[in-house]
C-alpha positions in Angstrom: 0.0 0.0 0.0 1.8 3.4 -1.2 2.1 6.0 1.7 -1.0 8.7 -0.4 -3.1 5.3 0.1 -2.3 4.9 3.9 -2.8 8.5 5.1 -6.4 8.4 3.1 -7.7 5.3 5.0 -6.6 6.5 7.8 -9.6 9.3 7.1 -12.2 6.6 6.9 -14.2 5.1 9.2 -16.4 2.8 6.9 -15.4 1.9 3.3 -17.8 0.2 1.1 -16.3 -1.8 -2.0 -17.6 -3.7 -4.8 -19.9 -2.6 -8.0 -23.4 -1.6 -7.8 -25.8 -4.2 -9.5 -29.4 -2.4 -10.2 -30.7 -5.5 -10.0 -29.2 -6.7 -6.4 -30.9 -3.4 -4.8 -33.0 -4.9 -2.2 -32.6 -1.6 0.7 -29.6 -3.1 2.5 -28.4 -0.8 4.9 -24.7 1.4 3.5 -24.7 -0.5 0.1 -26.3 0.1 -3.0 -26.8 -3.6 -3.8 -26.0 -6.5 -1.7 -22.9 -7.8 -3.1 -20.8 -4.9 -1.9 -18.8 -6.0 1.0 -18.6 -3.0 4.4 -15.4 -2.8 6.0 -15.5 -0.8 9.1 -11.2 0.3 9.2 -11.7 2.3 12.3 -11.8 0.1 15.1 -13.0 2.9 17.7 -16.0 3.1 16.2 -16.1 -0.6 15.4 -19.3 -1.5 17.7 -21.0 1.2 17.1 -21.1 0.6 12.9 -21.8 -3.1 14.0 -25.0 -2.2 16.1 -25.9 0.1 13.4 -25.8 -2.5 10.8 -27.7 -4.8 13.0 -30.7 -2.9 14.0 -31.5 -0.1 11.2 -33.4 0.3 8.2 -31.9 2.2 4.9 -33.0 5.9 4.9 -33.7 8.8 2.5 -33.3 11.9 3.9 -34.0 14.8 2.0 -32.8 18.7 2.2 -34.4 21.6 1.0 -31.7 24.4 -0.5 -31.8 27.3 -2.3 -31.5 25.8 -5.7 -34.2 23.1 -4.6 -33.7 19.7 -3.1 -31.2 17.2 -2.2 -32.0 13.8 -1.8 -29.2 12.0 0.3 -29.0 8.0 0.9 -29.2 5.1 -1.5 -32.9 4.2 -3.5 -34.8 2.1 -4.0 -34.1 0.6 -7.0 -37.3 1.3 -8.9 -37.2 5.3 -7.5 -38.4 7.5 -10.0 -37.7 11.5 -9.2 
């Protein structure tokens, strides 16, 4: 691992990896589809992620702004704006 990619993970807590599948979108919680693997990298925060993972239901949560709206989290996959 070079030294640039060290000091980034170092930044991040939860790292999800693996391509998104349209038709493996089935709500899981962090991932757009469920074939993309979580790795939680910072250990401090470790349970916390884990209980997280165990106990909640994927969200939309949605922002108004000047320019309109912003629509933060991961769809459904038959969403439709």
């Amino acid at each position: 691992m070079s030294e640039l990619t060290g000091k980034n993970l170092d930044n991040i807590a939860v790292l999800i990896d693996g391509t998104y599948i349209e038709e493996r979108n089935n709500g899981c919680i962090l991932r757009g589809s469920d074939n993309q693997q979580i790795y939680i990298l910072n250990n401090s925060l470790k349970e916390k992620y884990e209980n997280y993972l165990s106990t909640a239901q994927n969200q939309i949560q949605n922002f108004a702004t000047v320019d309109g709206y912003i629509s933060v989290g991961i769809h459904n996959k038959d969403f439709k704006f």
